[in-house]
FIGUKE-608942 format. One record per residue: residue in one letter; x, y, z of N, C-alpha, C, O, CB in turn. Coordinates in steps of 0.02 Angstrom, whole numbers, plus 50000, padded with zeros to 5 digits. Glycine has a CB too. Layout:
BEGIN
AXYZXYZXYZXYZXYZ;...
# end
This chain:
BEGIN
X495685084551329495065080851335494675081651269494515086751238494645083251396;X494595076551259493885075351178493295076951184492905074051222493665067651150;X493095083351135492335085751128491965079051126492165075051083492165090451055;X491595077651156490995072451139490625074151098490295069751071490565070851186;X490565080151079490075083151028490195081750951489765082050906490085090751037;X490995080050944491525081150888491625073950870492085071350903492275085350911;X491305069650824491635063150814492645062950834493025067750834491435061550721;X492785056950847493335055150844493665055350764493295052150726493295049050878;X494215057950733494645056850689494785048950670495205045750701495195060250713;X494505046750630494945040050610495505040750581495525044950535494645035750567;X496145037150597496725036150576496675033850488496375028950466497045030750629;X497045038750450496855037250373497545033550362498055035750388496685044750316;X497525026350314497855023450277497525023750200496965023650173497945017250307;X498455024650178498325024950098498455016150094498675012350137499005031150042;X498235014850021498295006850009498405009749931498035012349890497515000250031;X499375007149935499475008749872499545001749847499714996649878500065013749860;X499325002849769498964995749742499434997549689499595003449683498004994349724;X499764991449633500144990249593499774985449547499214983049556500724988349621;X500264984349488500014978949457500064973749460500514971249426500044978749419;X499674970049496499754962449490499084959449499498624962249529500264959249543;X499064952549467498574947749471498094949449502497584952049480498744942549493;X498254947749569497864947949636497324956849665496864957849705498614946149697;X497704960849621497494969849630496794966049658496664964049715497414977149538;X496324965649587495734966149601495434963249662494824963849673495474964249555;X495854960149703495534959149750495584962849832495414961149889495634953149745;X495954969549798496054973749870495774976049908496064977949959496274977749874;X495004976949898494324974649922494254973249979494034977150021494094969749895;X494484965549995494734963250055495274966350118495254965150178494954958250033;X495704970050085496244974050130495714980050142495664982150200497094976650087;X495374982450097494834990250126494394989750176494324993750222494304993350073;X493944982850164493604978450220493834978550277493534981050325493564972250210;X494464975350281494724973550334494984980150382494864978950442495224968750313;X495264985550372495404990250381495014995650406495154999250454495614990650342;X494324996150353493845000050384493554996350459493484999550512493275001050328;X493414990150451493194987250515493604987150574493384985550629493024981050506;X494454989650559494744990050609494934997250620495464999150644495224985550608;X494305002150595494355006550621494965013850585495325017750617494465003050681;X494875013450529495495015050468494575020450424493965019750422496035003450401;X494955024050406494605027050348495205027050294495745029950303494265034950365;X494975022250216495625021350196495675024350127495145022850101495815013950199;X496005027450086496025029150021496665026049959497275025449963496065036450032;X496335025149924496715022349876497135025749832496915031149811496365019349844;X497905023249807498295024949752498585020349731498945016049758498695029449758;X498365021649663498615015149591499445017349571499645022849591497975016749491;X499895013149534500245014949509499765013749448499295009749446500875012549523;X500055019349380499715017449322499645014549288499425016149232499685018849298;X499825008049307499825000249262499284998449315498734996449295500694993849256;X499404999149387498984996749443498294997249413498004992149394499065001049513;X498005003449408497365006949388496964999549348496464996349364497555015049327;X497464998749291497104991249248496924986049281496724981249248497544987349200;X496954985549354496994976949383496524979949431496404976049477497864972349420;X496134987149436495634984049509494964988549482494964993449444495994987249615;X494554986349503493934991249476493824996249512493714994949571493274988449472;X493795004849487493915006149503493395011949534493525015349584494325005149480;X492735012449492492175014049526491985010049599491875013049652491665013049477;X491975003649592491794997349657492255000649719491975002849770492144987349635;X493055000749710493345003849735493425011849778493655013349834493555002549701;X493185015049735492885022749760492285022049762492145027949750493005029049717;X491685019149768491315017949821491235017249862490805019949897491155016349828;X491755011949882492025006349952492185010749995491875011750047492745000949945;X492995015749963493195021050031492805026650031492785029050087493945024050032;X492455030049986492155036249963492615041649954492435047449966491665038350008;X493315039949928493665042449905493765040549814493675035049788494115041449951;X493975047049779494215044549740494955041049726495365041949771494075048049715;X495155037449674495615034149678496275038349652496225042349605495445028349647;X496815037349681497595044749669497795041449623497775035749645498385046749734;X498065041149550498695039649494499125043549496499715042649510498565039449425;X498695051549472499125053449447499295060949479498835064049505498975052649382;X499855063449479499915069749514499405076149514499175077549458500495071849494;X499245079249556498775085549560499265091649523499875091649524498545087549651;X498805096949490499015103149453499315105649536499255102349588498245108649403;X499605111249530499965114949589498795121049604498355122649565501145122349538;X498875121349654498295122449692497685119549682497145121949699498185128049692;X497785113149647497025110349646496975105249715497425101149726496835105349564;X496355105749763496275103349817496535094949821496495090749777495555104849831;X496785094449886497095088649889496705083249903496515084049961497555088849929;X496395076349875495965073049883495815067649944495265065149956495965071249833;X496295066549970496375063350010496715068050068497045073150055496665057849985;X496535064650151496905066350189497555064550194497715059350165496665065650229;X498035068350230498755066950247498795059350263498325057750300499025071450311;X499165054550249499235046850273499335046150356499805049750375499955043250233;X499025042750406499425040850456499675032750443500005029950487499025042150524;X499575030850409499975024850356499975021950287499585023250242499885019750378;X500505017650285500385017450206500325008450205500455005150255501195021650149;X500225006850172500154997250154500234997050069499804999650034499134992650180;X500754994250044500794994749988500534985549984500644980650020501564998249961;X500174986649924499734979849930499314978749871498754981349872499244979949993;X499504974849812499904970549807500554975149791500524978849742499684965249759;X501254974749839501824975749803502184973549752502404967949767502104975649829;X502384975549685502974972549637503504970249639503694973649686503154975349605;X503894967449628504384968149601504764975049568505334976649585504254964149566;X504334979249513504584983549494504334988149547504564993349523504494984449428;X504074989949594503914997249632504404995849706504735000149735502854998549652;X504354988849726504944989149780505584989149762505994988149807504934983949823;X505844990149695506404989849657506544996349668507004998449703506364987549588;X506075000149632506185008349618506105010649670506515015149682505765012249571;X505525008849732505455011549808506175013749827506455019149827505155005249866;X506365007449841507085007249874507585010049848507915013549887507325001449881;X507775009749784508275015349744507905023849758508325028349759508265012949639;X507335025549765507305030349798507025036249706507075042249696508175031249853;X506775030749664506555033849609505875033549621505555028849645506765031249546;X505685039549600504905044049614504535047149554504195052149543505015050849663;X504715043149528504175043949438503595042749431503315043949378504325039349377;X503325040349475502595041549464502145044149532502475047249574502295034449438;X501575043449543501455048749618501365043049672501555044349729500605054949617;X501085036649661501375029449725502155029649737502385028449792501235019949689;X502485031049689503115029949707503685037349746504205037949780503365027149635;X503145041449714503285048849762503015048849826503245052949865502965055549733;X502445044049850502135045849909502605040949963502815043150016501245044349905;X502705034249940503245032649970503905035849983504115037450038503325028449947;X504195036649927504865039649937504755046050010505215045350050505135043649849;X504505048950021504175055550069503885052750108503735056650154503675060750041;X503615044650121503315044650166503965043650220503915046350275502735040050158;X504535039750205505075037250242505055043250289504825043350346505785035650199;X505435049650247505585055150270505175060050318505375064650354505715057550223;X504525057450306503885061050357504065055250419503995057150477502815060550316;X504225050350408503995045250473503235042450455502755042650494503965050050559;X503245041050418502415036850424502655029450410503065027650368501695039550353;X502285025650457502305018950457502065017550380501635020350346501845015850519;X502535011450365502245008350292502425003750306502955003550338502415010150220;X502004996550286502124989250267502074989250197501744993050162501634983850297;X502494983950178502394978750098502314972450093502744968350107502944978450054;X501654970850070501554962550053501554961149998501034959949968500984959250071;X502334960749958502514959349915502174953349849502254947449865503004958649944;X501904954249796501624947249767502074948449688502024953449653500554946649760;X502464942749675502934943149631502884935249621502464932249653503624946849655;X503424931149566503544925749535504254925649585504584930449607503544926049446;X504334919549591504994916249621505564917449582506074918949613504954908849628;X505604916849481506234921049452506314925849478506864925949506506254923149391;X505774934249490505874939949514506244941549582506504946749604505314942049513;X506164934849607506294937549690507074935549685507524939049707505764932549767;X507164928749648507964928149667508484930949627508974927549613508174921449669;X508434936349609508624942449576508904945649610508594950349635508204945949553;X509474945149623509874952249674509664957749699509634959549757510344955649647;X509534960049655509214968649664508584966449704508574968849761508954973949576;X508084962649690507474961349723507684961049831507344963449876507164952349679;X508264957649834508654955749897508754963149938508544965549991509464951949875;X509224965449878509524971149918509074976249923509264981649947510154973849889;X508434975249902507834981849897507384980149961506964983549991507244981849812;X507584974149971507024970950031507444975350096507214979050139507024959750042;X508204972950081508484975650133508554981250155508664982950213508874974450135;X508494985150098508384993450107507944994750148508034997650202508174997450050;X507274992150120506744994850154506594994050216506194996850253506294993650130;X507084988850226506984987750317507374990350349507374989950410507034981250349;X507824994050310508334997550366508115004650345508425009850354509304995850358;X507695004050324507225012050324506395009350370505945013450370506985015650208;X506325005150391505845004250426505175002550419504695003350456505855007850447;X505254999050344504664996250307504664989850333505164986250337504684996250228;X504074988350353503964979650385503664977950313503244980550277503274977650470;X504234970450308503824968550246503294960750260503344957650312504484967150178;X502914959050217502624954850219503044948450217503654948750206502214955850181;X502664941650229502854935950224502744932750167502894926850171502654933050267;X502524934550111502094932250053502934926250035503524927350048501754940649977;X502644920950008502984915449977502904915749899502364914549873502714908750007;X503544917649858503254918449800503084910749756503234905149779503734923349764;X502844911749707502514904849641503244904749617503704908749629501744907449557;X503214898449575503644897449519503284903549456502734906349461503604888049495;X503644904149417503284907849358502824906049327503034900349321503594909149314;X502284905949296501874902549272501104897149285500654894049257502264900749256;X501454899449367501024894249417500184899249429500174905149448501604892749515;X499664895949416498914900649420499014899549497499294894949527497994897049377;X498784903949515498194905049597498964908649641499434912549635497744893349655;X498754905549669499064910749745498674914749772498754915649832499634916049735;X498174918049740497884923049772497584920049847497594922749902497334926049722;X497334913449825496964911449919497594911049962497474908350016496454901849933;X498204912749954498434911749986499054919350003499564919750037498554905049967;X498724923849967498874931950004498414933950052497804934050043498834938249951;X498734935550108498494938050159498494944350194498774946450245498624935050186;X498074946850149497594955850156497924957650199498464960650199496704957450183;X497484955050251497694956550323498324957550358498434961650403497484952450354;X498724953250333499544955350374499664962950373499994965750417500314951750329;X499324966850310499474973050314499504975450380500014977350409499084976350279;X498784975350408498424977250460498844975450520499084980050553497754974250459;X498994967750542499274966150586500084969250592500314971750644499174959550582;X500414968750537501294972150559501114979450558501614982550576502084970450489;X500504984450541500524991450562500274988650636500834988550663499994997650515;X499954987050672499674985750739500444984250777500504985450837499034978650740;X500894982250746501574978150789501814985750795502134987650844502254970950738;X501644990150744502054997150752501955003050800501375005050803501995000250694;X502315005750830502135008750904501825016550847501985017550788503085010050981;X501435020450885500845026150862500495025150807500225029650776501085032850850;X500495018150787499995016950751499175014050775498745012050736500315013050711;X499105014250839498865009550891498035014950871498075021050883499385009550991;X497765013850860497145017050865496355015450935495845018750932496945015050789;
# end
């Protein structure tokens, strides 16, 4: 039985952010998330860091934002994940995800998250050359037979402006909700 005295725990999602176009607008995925009841913290890959602002950002969650690995006993800034949403995903980080290379600390928190069991989605945002790329195929397929729900995103031709009105934050939210103990 739950102290009434003791707020309830919100379920923490990380929102690992990459480089692409669209970053700066992850805003909308923190929004959406906190209102559904998420306390959420952010990690850049270090190209990511360039594409979102990143004071606005650690305001938003009141976390600071993760790049780069912690010294061995300096306090851990964030809570443990009860999910992950990689958002906007690459090309190059669902490449390396799936090969299971962990060179930077987004791509270490994935690789470990498989192995903990924490639910993760990817809403992939890439160019249409990138996707019909073999390796891009067989990385998708990995990740689903490791239990990553990926997004529906439709990629551009190369070169093509916008798309962004037409990434949808939110699917994050909805395929963790399809996932059983993610249910808050």
């Amino acid at each position: 039985m739950s102290d009434p005295t003791v707020p309830d725990k919100k379920p923490f999602l990380y929102v690992v952010v990459c480089a692409s176009g669209i970053a700066g607008d992850v805003g909308k995925l923190i929004t959406a998330a906190q209102e559904a009841n998420w306390d959420v913290g952010v990690v850049a890959t270090p190209q990511g860091l360039g594409f979102i602002d990143a004071e606005a950002v650690e305001a938003q969650t009141g976390y600071p934002i993760r790049s780069a690995w912690r010294l061995p006993g300096d306090p851990r800034p964030l809570p443990p994940a009860d999910a992950i949403a990689v958002a906007p995903a690459t090309f190059n980080t669902i490449n390396k995800w799936a090969a299971g290379i962990s060179d930077t600390l987004a791509l270490g928190i994935l690789c470990e998250a498989y192995g903990m069991g924490v639910p993760t989605v990817a809403l992939p945002c890439l160019n249409s050359a990138q996707a019909a790329h073999p390796a891009y195929r067989r990385s998708l397929d990995r990740l689903r037979e490791m239990g990553v729900l990926i997004g529906s995103w439709e990629p551009l031709r190369p070169g093509t402006a916008g798309g962004a009105d037409r990434y949808r934050w939110e699917e994050a939210l909805e395929l963790l909700d399809s996932v059983a103990g993610t249910a808050r």
